[in-house]
KEROMI-794800 format. One record per atom (N, C-alpha, C): x, y, z; atom name; residue number from 1; residue in three letters. Coordinates in Angstrom, 1 decimal. Atoms other than C-alpha are relative to their C-alpha. Example, Ala and Ser with C-alpha at 12.3 -4.5 7.8 and 13.67 -1.06 7.14 Angstrom:
2
0.9 / -1.2 / 0.0 / N / 1 / ALA $
12.3 / -4.5 / 7.8 / CA / 1 / ALA $
0.9 / 1.2 / 0.0 / C / 1 / ALA $
-0.9 / -1.1 / 0.0 / N / 2 / SER $
13.7 / -1.1 / 7.1 / CA / 2 / SER $
-0.8 / 1.1 / 0.8 / C / 2 / SER $
***
This chain:
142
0.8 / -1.2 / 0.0 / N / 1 / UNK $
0.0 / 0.0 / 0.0 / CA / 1 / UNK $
0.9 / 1.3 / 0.0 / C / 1 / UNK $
-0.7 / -1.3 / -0.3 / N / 2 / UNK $
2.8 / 2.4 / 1.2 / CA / 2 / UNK $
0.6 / 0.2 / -1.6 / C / 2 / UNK $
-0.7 / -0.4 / 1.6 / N / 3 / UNK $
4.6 / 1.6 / -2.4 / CA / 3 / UNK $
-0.8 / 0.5 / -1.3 / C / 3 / UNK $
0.4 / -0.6 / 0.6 / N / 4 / UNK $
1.5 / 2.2 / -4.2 / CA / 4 / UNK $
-0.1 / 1.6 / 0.0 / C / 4 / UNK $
0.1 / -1.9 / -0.6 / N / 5 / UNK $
0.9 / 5.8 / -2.4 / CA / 5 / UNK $
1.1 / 0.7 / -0.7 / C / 5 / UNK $
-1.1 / -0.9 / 0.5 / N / 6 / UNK $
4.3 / 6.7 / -3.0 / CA / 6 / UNK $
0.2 / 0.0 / -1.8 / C / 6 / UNK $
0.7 / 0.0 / 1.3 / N / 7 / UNK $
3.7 / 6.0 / -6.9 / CA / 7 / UNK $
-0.1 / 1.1 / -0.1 / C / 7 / UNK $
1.2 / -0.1 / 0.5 / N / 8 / UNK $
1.0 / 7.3 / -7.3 / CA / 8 / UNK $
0.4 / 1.7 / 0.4 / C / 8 / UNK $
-0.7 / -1.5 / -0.3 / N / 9 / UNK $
2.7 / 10.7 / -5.5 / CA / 9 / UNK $
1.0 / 0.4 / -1.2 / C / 9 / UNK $
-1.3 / -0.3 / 0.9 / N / 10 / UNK $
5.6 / 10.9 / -8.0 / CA / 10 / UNK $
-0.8 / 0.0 / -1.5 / C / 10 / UNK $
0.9 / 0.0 / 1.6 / N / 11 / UNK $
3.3 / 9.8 / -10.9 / CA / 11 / UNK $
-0.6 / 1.6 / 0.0 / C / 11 / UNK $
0.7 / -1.3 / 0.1 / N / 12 / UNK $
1.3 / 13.3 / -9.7 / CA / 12 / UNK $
1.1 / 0.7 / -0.6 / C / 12 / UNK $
-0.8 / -0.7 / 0.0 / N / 13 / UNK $
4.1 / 15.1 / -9.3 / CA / 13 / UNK $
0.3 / 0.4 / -1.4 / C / 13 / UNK $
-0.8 / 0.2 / 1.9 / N / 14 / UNK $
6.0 / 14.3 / -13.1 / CA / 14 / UNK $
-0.8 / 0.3 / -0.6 / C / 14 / UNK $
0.5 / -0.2 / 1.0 / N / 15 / UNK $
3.3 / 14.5 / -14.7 / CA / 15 / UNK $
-0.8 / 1.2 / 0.2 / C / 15 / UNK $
0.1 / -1.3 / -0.2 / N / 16 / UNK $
2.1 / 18.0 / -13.2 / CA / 16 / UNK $
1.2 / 1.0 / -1.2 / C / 16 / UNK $
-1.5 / -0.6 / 0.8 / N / 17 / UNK $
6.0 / 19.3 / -14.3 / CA / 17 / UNK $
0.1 / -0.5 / -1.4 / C / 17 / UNK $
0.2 / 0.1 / 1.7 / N / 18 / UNK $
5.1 / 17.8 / -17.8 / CA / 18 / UNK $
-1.1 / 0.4 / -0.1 / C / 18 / UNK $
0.8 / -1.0 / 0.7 / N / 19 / UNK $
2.0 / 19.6 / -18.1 / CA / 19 / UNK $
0.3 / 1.4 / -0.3 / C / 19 / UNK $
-0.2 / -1.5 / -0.3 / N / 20 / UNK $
3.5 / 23.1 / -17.1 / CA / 20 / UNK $
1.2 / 0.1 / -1.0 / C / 20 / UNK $
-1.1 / -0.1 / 1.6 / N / 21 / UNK $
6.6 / 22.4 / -19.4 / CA / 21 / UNK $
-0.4 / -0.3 / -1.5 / C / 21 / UNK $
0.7 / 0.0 / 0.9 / N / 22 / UNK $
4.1 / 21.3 / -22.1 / CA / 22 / UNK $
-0.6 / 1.2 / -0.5 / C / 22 / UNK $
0.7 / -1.3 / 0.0 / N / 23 / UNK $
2.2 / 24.5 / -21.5 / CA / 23 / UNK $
1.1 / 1.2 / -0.3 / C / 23 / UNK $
-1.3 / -0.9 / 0.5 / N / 24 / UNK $
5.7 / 26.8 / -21.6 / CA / 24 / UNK $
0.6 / -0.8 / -1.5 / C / 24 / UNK $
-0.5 / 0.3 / 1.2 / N / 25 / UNK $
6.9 / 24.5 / -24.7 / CA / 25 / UNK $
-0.6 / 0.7 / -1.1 / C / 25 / UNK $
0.3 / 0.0 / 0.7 / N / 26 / UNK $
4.1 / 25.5 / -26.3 / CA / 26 / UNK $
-0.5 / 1.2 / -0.9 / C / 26 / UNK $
-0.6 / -1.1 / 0.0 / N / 27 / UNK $
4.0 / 28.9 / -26.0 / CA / 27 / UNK $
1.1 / 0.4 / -0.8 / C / 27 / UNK $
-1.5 / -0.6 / 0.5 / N / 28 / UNK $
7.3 / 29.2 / -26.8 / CA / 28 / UNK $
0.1 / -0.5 / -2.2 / C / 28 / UNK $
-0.2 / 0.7 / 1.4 / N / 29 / UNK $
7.2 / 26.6 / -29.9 / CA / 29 / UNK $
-1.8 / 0.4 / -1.0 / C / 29 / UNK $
1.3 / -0.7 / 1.2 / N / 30 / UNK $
3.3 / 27.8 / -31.7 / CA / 30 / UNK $
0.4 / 1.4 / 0.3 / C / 30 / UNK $
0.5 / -1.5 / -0.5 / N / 31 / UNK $
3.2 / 31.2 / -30.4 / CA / 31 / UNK $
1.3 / 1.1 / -0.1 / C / 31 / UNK $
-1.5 / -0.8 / 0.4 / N / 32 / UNK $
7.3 / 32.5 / -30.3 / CA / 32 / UNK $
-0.2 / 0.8 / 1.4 / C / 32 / UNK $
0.6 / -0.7 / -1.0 / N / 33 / UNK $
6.3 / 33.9 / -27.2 / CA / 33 / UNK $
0.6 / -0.8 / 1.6 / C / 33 / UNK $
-0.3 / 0.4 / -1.4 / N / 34 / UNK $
7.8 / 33.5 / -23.3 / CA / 34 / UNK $
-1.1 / 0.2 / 1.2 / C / 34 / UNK $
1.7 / -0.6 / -0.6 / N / 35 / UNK $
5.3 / 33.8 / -20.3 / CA / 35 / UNK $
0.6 / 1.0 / 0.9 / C / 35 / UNK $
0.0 / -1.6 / -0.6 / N / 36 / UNK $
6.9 / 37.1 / -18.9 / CA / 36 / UNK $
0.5 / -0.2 / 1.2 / C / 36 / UNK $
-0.2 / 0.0 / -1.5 / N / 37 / UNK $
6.4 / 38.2 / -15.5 / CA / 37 / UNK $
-1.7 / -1.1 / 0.0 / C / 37 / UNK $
0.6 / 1.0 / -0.4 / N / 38 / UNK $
3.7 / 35.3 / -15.7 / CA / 38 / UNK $
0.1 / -1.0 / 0.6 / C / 38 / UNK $
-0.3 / 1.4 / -0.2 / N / 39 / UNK $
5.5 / 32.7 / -15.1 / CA / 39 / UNK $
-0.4 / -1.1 / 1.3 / C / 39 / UNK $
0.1 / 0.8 / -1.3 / N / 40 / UNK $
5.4 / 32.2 / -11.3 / CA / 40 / UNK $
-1.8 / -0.5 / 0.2 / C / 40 / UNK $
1.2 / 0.6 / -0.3 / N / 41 / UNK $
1.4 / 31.8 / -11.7 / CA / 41 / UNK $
-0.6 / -0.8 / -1.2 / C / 41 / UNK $
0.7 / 0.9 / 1.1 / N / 42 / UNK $
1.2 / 29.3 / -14.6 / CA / 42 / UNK $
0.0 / -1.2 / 1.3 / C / 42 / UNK $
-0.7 / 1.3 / -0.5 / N / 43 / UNK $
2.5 / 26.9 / -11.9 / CA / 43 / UNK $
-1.4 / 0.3 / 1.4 / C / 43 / UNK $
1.5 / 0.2 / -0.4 / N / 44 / UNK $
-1.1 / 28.1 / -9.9 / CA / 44 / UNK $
-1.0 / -0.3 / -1.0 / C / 44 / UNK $
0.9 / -0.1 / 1.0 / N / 45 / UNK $
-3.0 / 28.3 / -12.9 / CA / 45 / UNK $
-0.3 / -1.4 / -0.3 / C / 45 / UNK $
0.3 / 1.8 / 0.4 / N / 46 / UNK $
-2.5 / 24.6 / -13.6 / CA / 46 / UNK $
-0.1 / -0.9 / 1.0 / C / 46 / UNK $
-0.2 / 1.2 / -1.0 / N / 47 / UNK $
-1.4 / 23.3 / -10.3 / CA / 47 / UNK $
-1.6 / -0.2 / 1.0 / C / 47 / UNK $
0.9 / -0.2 / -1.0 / N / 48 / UNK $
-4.9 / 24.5 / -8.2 / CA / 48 / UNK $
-1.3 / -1.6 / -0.9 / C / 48 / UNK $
0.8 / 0.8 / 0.6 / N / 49 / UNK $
-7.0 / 22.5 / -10.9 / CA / 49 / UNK $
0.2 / -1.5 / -0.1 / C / 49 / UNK $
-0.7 / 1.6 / -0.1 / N / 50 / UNK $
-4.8 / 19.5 / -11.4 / CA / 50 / UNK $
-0.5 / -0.7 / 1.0 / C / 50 / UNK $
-0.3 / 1.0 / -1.0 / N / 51 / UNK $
-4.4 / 18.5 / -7.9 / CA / 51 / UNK $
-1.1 / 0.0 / 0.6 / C / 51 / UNK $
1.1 / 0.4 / -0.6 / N / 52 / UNK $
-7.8 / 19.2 / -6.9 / CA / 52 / UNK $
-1.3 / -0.6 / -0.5 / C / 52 / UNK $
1.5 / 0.5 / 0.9 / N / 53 / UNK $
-10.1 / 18.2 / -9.8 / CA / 53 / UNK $
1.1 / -1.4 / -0.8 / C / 53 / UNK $
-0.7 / 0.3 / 1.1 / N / 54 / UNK $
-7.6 / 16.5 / -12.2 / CA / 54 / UNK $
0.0 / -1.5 / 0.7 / C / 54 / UNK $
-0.3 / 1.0 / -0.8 / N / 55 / UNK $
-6.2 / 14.0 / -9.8 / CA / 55 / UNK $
-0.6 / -0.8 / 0.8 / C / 55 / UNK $
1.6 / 0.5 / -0.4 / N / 56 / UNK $
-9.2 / 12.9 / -8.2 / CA / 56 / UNK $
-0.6 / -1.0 / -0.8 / C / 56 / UNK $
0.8 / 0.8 / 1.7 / N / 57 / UNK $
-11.0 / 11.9 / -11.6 / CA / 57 / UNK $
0.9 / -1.1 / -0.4 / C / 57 / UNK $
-1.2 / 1.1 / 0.5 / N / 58 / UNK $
-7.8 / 10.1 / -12.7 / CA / 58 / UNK $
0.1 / -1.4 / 1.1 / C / 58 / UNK $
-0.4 / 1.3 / -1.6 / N / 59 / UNK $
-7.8 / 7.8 / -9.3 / CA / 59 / UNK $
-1.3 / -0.6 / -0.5 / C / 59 / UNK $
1.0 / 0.6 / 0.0 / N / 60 / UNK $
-11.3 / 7.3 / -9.7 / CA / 60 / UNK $
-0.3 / -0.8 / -1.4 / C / 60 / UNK $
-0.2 / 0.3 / 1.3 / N / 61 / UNK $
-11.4 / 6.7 / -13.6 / CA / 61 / UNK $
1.2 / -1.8 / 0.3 / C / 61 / UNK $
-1.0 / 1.0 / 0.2 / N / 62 / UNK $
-7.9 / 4.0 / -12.8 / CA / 62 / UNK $
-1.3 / -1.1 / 1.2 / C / 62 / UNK $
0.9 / 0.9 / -0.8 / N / 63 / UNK $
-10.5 / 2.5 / -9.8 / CA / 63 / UNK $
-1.3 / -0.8 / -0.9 / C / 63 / UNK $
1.3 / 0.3 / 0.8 / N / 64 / UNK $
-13.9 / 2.5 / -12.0 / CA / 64 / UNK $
0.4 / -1.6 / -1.0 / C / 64 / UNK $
-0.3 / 1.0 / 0.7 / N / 65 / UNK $
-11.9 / 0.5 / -14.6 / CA / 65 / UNK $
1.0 / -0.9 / 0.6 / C / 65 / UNK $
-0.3 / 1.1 / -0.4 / N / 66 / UNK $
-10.5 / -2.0 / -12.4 / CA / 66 / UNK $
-0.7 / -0.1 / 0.1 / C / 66 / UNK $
1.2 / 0.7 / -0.3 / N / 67 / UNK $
-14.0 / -2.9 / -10.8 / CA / 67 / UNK $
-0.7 / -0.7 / -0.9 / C / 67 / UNK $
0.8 / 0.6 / 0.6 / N / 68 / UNK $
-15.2 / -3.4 / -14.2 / CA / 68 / UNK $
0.8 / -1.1 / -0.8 / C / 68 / UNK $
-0.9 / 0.5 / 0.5 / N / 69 / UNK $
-12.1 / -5.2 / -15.2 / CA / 69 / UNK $
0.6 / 0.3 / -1.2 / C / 69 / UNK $
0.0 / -0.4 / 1.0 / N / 70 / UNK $
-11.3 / -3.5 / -17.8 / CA / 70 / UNK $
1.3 / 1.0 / -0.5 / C / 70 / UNK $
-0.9 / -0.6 / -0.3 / N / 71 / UNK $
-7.7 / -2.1 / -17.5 / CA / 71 / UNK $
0.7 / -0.1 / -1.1 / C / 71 / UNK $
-0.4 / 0.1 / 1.8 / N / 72 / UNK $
-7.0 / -1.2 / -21.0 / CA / 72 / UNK $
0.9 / 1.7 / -0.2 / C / 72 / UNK $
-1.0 / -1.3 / 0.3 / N / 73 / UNK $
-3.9 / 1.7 / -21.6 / CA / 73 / UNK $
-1.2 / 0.7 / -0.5 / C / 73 / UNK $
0.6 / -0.9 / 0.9 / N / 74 / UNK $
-5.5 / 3.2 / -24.4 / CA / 74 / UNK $
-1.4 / 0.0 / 0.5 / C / 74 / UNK $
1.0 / -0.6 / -0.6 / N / 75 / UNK $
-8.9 / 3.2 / -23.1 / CA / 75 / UNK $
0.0 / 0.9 / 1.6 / C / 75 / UNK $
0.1 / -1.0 / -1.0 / N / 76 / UNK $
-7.8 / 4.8 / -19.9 / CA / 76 / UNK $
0.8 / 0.9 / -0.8 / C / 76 / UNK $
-0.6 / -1.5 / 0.9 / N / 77 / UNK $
-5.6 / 7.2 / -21.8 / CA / 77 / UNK $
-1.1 / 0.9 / -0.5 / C / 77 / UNK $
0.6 / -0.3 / 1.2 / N / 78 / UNK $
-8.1 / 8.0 / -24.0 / CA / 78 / UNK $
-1.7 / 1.1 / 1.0 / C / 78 / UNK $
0.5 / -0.5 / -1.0 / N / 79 / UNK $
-10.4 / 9.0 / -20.7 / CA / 79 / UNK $
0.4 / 1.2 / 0.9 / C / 79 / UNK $
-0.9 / -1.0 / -1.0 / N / 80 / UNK $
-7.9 / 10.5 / -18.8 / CA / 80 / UNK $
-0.3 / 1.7 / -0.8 / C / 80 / UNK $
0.3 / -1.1 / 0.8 / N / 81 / UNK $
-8.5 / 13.5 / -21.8 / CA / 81 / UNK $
-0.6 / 0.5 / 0.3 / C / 81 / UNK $
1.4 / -0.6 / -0.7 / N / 82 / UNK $
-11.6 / 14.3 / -20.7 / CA / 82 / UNK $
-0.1 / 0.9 / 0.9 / C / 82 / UNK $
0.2 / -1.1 / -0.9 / N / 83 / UNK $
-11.1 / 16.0 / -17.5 / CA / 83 / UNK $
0.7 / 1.1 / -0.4 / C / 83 / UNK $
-1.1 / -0.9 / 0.1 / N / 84 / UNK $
-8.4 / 18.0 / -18.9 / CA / 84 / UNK $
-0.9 / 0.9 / -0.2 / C / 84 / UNK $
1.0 / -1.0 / 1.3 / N / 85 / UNK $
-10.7 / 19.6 / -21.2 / CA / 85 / UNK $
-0.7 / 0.9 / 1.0 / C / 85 / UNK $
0.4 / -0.7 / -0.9 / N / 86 / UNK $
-12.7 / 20.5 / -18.0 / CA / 86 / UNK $
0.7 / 0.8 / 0.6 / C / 86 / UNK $
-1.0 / -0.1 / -0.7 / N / 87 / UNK $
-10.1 / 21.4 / -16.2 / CA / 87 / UNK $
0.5 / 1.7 / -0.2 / C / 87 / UNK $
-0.3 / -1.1 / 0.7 / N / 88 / UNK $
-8.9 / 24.4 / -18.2 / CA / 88 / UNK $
-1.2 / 1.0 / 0.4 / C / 88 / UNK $
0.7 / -0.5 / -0.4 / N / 89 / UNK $
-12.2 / 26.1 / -16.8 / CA / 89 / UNK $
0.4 / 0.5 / 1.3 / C / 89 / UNK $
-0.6 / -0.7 / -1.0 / N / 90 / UNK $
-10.7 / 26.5 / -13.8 / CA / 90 / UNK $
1.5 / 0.1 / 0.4 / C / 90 / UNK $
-1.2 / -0.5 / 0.8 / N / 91 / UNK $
-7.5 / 27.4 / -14.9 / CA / 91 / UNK $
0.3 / 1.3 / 1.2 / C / 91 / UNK $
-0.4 / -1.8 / -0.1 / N / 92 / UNK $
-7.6 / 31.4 / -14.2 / CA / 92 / UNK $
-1.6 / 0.6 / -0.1 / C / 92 / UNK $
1.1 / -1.1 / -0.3 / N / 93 / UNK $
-10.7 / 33.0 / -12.5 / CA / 93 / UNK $
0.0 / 1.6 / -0.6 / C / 93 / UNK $
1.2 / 0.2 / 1.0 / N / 94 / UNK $
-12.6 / 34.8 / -14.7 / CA / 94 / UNK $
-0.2 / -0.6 / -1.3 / C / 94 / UNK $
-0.2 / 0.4 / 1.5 / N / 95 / UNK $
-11.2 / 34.0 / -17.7 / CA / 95 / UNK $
0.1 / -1.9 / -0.2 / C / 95 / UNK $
-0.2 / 1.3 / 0.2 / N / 96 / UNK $
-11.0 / 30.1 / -17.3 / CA / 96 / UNK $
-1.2 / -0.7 / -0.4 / C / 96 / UNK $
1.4 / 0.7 / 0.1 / N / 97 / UNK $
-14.8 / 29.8 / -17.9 / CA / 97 / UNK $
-0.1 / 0.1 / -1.2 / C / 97 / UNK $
0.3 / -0.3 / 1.6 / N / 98 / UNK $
-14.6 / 31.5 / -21.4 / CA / 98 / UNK $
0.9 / -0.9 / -0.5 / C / 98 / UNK $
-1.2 / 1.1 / 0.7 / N / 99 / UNK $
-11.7 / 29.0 / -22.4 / CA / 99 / UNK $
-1.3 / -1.5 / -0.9 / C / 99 / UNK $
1.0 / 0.5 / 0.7 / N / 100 / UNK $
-14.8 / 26.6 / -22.3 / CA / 100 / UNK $
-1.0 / 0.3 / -1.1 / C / 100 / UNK $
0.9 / -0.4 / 0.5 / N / 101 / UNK $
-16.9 / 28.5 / -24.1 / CA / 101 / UNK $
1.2 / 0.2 / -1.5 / C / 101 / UNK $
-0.5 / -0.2 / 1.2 / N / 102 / UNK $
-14.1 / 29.3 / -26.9 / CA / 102 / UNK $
1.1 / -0.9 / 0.0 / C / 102 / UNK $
-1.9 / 0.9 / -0.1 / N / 103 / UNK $
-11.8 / 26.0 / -27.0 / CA / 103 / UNK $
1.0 / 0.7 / -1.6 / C / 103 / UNK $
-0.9 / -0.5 / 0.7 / N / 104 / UNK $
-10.1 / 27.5 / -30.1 / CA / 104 / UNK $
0.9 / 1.0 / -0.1 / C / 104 / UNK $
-0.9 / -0.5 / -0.3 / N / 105 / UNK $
-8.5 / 29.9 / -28.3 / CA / 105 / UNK $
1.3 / 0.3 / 0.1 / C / 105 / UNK $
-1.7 / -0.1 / 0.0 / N / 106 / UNK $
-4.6 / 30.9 / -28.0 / CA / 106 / UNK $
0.1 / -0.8 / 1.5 / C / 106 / UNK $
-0.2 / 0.6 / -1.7 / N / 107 / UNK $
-5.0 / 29.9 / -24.1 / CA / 107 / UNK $
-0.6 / -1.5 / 0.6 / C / 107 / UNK $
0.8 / 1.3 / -0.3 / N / 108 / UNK $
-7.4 / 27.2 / -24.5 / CA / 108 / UNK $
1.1 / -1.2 / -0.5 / C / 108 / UNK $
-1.0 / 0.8 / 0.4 / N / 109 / UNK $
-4.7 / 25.4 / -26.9 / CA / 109 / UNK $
1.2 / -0.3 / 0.6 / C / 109 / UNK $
-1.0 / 0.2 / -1.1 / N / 110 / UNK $
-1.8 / 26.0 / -24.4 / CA / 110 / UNK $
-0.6 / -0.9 / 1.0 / C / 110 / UNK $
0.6 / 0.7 / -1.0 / N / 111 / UNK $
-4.3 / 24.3 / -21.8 / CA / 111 / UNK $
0.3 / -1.4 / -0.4 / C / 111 / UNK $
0.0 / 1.5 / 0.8 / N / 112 / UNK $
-5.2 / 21.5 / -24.2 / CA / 112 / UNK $
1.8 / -0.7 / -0.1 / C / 112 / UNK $
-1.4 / 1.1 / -0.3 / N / 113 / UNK $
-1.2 / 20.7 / -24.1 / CA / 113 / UNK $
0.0 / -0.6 / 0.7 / C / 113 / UNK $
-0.4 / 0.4 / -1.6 / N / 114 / UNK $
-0.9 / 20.5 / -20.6 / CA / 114 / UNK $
-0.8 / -0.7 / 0.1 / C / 114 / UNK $
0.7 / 1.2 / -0.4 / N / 115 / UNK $
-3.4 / 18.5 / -19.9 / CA / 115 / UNK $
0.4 / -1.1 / -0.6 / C / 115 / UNK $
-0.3 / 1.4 / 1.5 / N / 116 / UNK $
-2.6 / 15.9 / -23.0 / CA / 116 / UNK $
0.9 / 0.0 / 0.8 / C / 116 / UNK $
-1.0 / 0.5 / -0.2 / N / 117 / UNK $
0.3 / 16.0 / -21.7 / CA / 117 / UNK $
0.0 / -1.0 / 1.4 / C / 117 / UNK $
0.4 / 0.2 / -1.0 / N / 118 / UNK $
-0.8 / 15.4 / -17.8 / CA / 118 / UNK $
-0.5 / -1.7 / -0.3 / C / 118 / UNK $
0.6 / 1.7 / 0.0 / N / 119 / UNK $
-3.2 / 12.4 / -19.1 / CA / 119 / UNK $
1.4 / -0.6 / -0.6 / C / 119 / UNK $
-1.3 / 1.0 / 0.6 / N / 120 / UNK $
0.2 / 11.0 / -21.1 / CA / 120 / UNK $
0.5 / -1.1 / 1.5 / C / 120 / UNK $
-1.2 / 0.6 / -1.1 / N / 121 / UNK $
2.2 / 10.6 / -18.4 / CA / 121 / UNK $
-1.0 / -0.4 / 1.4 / C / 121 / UNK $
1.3 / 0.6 / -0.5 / N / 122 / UNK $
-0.7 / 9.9 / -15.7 / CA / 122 / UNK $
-0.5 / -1.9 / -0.4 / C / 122 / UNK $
0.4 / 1.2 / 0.9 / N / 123 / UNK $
-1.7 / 7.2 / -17.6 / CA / 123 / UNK $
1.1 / -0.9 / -0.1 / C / 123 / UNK $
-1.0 / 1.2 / 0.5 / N / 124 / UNK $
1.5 / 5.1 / -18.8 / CA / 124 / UNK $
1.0 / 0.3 / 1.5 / C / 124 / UNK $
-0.8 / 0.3 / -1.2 / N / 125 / UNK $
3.0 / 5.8 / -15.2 / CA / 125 / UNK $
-1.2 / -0.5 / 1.0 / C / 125 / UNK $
1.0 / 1.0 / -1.1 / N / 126 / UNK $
0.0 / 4.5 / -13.6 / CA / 126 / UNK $
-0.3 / -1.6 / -0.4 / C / 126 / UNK $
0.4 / 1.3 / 0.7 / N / 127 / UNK $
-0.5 / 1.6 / -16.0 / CA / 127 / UNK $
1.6 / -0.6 / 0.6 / C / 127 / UNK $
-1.1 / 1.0 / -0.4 / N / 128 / UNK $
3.2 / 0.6 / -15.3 / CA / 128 / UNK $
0.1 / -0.2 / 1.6 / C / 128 / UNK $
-0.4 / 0.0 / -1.2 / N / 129 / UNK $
3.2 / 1.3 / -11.7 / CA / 129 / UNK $
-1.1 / -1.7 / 0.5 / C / 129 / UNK $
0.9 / 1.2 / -0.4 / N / 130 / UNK $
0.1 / -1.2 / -11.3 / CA / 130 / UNK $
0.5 / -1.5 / -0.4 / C / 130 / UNK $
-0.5 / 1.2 / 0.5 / N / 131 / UNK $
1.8 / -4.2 / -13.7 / CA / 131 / UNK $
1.3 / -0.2 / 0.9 / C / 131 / UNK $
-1.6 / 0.7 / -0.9 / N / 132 / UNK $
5.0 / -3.8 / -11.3 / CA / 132 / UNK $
-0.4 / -0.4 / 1.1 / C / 132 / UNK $
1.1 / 0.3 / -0.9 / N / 133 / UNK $
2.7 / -3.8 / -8.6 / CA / 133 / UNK $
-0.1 / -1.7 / 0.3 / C / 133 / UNK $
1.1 / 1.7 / 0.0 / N / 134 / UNK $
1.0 / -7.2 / -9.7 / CA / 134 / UNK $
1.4 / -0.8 / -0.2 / C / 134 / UNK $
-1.8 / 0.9 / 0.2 / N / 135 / UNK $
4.8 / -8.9 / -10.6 / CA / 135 / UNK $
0.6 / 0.0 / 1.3 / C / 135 / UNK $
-0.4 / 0.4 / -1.0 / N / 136 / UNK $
5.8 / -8.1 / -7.4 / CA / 136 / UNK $
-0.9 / -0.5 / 1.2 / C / 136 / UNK $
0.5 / 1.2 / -1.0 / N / 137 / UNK $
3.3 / -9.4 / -5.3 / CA / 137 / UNK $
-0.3 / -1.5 / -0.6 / C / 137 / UNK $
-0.4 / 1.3 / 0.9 / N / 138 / UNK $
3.3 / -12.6 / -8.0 / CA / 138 / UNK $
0.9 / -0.3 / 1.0 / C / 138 / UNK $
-1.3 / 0.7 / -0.3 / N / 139 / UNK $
6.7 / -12.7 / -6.9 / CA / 139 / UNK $
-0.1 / -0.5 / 1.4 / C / 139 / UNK $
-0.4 / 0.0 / -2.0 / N / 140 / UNK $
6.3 / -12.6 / -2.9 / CA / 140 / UNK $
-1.1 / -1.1 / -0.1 / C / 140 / UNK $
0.9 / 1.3 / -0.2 / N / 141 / UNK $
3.1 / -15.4 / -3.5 / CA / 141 / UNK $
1.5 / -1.0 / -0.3 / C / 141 / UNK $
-1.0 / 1.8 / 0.7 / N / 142 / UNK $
5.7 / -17.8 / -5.1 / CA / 142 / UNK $
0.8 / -0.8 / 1.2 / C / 142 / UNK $
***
């Protein structure tokens, strides 16, 4: 249990730090553009939502589809997208609501990184953490 937690903490973690460098890459790489004197509040702007909406959904999503047995990468990946999308709503009070309302945005598409990015790495570090998981208690039954 303690090895899953600790996981499942690092998995947050990394895959936070590759949304927010997703979100500055992309900036930098569509747009030509640095985030200023913004910088220190992209790392609120993404982290308030993540870690209280994002991360949640993701646990419960990796739970749902174990109960139904159904513990399929690509269809959890492919899930994991989803909240992002929401997610970006609460981004940046006031402005995080209109992001919904106009996903074709300059800011909405910087969002839509970070999150893709978030579910990536989310996803294929929780998928591996659970198969190392199941091999090592294999191993300790033997």
């Amino acid at each position: 249990m303690i090895q899953r937690l600790l996981m499942y903490f690092l998995i947050s973690v990394s895959s936070y730090f590759a949304g927010v460098l997703c979100y500055i890459g992309a900036l930098k790489l569509l747009y030509n553009q640095g985030m200023g004197s913004d910088t220190h509040l992209i790392w609120v702007w993404i982290g308030f939502p993540f870690f209280f909406f994002v991360i949640p959904i993701y646990i419960a999503i990796i739970i749902f589809l174990r109960l139904i047995r159904r513990p399929s990468l690509f269809l959890q990946t492919f899930i994991f997208l989803i909240p992002g999308f929401f997610a970006m709503g609460g981004a940046f009070f006031p402005q995080g609501l209109s992001l919904l309302l106009n996903p074709l945005s300059k800011e909405a598409s910087l969002f839509y990184c970070c999150y893709t990015a978030t579910a990536f790495i989310f996803s294929f570090g929780s998928w591996y953490t659970e198969r190392w998981l199941a091999s090592t208690n294999r191993g300790r039954q033997k």
